[in-house]
N, C-alpha and C positions, 0 to 999 in steps of 0.2 A: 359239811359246812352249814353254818347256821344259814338261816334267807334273811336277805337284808332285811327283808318288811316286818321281822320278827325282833330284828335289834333295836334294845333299849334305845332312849337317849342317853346321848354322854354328859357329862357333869357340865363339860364346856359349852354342851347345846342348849340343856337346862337355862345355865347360867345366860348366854346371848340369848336366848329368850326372852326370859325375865327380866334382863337391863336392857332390851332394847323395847319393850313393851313399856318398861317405865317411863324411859327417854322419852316415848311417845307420847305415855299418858300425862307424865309433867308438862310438857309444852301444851296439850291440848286444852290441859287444864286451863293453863292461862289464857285460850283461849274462848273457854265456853265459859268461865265466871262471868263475864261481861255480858251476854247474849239476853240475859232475864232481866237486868237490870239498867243497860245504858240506856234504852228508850228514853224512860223516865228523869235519869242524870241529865241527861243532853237537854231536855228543857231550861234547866239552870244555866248553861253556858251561853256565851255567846256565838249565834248562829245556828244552836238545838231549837230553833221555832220549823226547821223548816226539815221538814219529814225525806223530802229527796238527800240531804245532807247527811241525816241521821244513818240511812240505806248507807250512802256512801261509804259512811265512818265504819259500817260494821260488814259491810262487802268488798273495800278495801283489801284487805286479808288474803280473801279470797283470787281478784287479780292477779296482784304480785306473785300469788303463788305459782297460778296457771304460766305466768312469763317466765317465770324463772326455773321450774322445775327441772326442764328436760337442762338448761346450762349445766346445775347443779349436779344433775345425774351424771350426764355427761365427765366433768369435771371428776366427779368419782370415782369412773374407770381408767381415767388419765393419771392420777395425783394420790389415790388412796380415798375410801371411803371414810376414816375416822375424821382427818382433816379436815375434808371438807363439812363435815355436821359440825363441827365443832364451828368453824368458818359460820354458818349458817345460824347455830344457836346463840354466837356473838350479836349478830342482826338483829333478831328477835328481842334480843335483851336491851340492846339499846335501841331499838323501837319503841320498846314499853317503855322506859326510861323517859324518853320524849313524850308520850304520852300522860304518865303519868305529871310531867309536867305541864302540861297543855292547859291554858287559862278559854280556847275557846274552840271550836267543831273543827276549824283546819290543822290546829295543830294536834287532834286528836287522828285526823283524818291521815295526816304525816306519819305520826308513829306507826295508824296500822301498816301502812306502806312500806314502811319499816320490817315490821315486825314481818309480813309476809314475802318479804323480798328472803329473808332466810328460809329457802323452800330446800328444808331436808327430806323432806316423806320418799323420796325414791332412794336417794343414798342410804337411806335408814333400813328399808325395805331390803334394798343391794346388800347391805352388811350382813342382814339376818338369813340373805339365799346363801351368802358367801361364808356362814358360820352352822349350816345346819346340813345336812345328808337330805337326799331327793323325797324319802322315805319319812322322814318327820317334816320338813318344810310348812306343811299345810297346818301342823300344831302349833308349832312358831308362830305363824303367820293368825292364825287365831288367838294364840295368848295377842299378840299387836291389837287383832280388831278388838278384842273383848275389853282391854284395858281402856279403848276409847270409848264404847259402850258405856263403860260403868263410870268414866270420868265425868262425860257428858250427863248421867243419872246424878252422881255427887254435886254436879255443877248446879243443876235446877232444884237442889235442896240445899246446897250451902249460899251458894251467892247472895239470897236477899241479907244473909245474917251480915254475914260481912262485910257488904256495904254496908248495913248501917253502926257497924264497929269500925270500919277504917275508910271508906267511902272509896270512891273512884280511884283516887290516887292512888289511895293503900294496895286496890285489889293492881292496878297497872304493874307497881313495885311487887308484889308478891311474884307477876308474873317472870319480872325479870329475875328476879333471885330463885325463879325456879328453874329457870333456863341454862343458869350459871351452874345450878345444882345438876342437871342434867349434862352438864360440860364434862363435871365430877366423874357423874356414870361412865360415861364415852373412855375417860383416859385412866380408870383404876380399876372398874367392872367387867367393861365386855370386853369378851376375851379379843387376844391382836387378831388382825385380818389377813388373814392370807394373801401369798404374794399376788400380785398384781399377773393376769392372762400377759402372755407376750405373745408376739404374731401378729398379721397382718390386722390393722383395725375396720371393723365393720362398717360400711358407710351408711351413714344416718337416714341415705331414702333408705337403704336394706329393713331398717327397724321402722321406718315410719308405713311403710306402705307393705311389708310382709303382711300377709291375706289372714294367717290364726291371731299375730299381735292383733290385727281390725279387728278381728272378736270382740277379743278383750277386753278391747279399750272403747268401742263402743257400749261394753255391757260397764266398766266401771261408770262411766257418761249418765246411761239410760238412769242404772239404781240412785245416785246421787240426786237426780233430775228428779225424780220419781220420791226421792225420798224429802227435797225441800220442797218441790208443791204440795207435797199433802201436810206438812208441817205448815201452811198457811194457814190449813183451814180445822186441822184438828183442832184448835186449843178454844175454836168458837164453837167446834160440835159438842166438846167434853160440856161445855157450860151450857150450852141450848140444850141438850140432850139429857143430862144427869144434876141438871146447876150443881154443876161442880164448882168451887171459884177457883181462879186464876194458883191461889197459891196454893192449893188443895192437887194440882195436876202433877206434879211429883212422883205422887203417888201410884197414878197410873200407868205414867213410863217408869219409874223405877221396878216397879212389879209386873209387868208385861217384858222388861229387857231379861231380867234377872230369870223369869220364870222362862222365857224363848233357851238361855243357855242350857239350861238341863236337855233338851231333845238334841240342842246342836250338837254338842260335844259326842255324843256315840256317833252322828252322823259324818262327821270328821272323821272320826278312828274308823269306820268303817269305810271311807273311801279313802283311809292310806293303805290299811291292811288289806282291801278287797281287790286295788287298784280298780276303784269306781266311781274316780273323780269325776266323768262325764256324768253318768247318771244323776249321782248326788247335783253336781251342780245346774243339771237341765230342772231337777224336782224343787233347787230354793228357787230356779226363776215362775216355777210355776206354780207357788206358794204366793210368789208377789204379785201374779195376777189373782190369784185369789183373795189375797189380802185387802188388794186394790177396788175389783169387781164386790166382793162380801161388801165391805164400808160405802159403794156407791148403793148396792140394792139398802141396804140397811142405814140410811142415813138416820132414819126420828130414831133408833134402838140405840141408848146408852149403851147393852151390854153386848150387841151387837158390834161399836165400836171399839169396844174395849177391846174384843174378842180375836176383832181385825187389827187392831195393834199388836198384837201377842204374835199373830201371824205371820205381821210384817216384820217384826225386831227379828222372826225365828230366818225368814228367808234374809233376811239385812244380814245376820250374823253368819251365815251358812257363807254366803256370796261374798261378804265380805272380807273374808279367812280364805274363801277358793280363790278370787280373783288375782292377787298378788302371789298368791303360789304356782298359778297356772303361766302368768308372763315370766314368773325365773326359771320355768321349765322350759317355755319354748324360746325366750330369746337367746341369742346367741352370747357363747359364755364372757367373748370380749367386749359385750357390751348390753350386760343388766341394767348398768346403770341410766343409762341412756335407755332403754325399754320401759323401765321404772320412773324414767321423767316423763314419757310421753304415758304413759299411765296414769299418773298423779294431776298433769296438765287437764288430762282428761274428767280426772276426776269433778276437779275445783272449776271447770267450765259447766261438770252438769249442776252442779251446786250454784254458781251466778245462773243459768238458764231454767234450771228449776224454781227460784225465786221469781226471775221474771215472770214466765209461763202461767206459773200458781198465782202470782198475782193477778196476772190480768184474767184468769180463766174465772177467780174469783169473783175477779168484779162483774163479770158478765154471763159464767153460765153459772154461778155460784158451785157447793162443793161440790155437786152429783159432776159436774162436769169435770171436774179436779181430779177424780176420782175415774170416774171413765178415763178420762187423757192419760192416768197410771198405768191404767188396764192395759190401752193400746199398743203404750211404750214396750211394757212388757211381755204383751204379745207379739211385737214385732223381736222383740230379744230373743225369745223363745225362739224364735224362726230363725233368725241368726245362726245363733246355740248350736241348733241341730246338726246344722254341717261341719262344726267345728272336729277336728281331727282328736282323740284320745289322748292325753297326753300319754309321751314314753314314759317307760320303767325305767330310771335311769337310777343305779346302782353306784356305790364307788369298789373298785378294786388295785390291788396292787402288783407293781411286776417286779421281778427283782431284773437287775442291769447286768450284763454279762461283763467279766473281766477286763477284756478287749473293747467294751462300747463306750465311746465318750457319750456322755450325761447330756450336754447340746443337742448330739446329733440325734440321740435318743428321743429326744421330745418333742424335737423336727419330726421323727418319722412316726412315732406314736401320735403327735396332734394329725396323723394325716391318715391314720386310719379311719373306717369305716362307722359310723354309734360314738366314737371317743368328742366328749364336748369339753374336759379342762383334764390337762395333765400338770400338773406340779413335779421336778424331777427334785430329789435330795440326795445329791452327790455322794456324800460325805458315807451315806447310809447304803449306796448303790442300789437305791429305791426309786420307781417310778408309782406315784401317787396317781390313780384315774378317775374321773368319774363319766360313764360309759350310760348308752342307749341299749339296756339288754337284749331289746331284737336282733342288735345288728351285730351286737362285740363278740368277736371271735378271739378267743384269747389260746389256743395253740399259736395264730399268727402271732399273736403280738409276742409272745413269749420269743419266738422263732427269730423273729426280727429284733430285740434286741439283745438276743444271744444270753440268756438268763432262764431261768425258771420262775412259774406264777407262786 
């Protein structure tokens, strides 16, 4: 028998990959054209004189998101994951709509609210655990992170054109029509989602307070936190350090992300084929303190900076692709979705407290302190990290049903063995569908028990 870790991807896995990666990357899109250019817009309107507003308009977003995530997850182990992103991409589009119609800061303020109230990131995440084998997950889960990488790069090289071709409005409107485009994706591309867990449902402290989810979700927190303080204070070191100008900075994050992917991507493949996700993922956290520490000792060094961005994008990408792979491993299979909300929630809180923190740290210890406060976070992750448990080997396998076993009772008894985390039974076929914890699945029993052969 071949070994799982050695089986291609399927056309189906490909395919959910790559439309769920777009789905991602069209929405973000619409989210990061604006980032480089509304400062300046918001002047012109009325109520962009005042700087806490401006914050408001463009941290908005990020709120709603944090509120609403875990409902939305939630909702998507109840109701079907498709619906509800579709539900959610609705939001977003007519957020921007509002928006683009907005003559002054609250009603700009409104739409983001809007636009962030549609918090699909966990249901989307859910889809791609619920469409991919234990064995590829973390490829998936990096084509996702990689697409917002590089949308984010596109974004700080397309946005000034386009405002000044279609301006505020135009870019609002693009957002929506791309959200609507991405509705496209969800109902003609990725492939249908598998049926829904039955069984008893997991209770919400089970996932909120389970000791490896804490991990996790404080390590998505830390990198986010981590990752918008020092985006304070880079775009003053690029210019103090190299007078670079402002619109010349492109440059260095488009070529610092781009150039980070080439190392990650082996480093992927080899913690799915090694099963050496622990290690891998303890070495991007310990890149980010070096990334962190590097740019504090090296503050006057242009190339020094530069160096430590290269750094950071490599552990940003590494972590970023593990982290969403690692909670659909360990949460329980009735409730990804809901793991995946309190993940996402977490994320969009370190992103609002990274801004704040960076800011003020800014104003007061200036970057070196910015930079140190990275360090520590990271350091303290790293400590975390450590005790974190391996994730299982979790394989899929199949049982055939014996003559005499009803298909129900089959998947009663099969959900209740030992390593088994989701069984799908297909009657019709007298096939039981697994996907098992290879430590622990013992498959004479299961075969025994429901009176069939493997």
């Amino acid at each position: 028998m071949r070994s799982p870790s050695n089986d291609p991807m399927t056309r189906d896995e490909k395919r959910a990959g790559a439309s769920l990666a777009a789905i991602f990357g069209l929405r973000m899109l619409g989210l990061f054209l604006i980032l480089p250019v509304f400062a300046e817009h918001a002047k012109h309107i009325p109520g962009g004189d005042s700087k806490t507003l401006i914050g408001l308009a463009m941290g908005a977003y990020g709120l709603t998101q944090a509120i609403f995530q875990i409902p939305f997850g939630m909702a998507s182990d109840r109701w079907g994951r498709k619906p509800v992103i579709i539900v959610g991409l609705l939001f977003f589009a007519f957020g921007s709509g509002v928006a683009a119609l907005a003559d002054d800061i609250w009603t700009v303020i409104f739409g983001r609210i809007l636009q962030g109230a549609g918090a699909i990131s966990a249901a989307v995440t859910a889809l791609a655990a619920d469409l991919t084998r234990e064995q590829h997950r973390t490829k998936v889960m990096a084509m996702i992170g990689s697409s917002i990488g590089l949308v984010f790069a596109a974004s700080l090289i397309g946005a000034p054109a386009l405002y000044s071709a279609v301006g505020m409005a135009g870019i609002f409107w693009l957002t929506a029509f791309l959200a609507l485009g991405a509705i496209g994706l969800v109902t003609h591309v990725v492939p249908p989602a598998p049926p829904a867990q039955s069984g008893p449902k997991v209770p919400f402290r089970e996932v909120l307070f389970d000791g490896q989810l804490m991990r996790l979700n404080f390590g998505i927190f830390a990198l986010h936190l981590i990752q918008m303080a020092m985006f304070v204070v880079v775009p003053g070191l690029l210019i103090s350090t190299g007078d670079l100008p402002l619109d010349r900075h492109w440059q260095v994050y488009l070529g610092t992300m781009l150039a980070s992917l080439v190392p990650m991507v082996p480093a992927i493949i080899y913690a799915e084929k090694r099963a050496k996700m622990k290690p891998v993922f303890l070495a991007g956290v310990a890149l980010l303190i070096l990334a962190e520490g590097g740019s504090w000792l090296g503050l006057a060094s242009f190339p020094v900076i530069v160096a430590m961005m290269w750094v950071f994008f490599l552990a940003f990408n590494i972590l970023e692709a593990s982290l969403p792979s690692l909670i659909s491993r360990v949460a329980p299979a009735r409730a990804k979705g809901a793991a995946l909300g309190v993940y996402n929630t977490s994320q969009a809180l370190g992103l609002f407290a990274g801004g704040a923190v960076g800011g003020l740290l800014a104003q007061h210890a200036g970057p070196g302190g910015v930079f140190a406060f990275g360090a520590a976070v990271a350091g303290l992750w790293l400590l975390v990290a450590f005790s974190m448990r391996p994730p299982p080997v979790v394989v899929s396998r199949e049982v055939e049903l014996g003559n005499d076993m009803d298909p129900a009772a089959a998947k009663e008894a099969l959900a209740l063995l030992p390593g088994v985390r989701e069984v799908i039974v297909a009657p019709e076929k007298r096939m039981a569908y697994l996907r098992v914890n290879l430590e622990q699945w013992d498959e004479r029993r299961a075969r025994q028990l429901v009176g069939g052969k493997a």
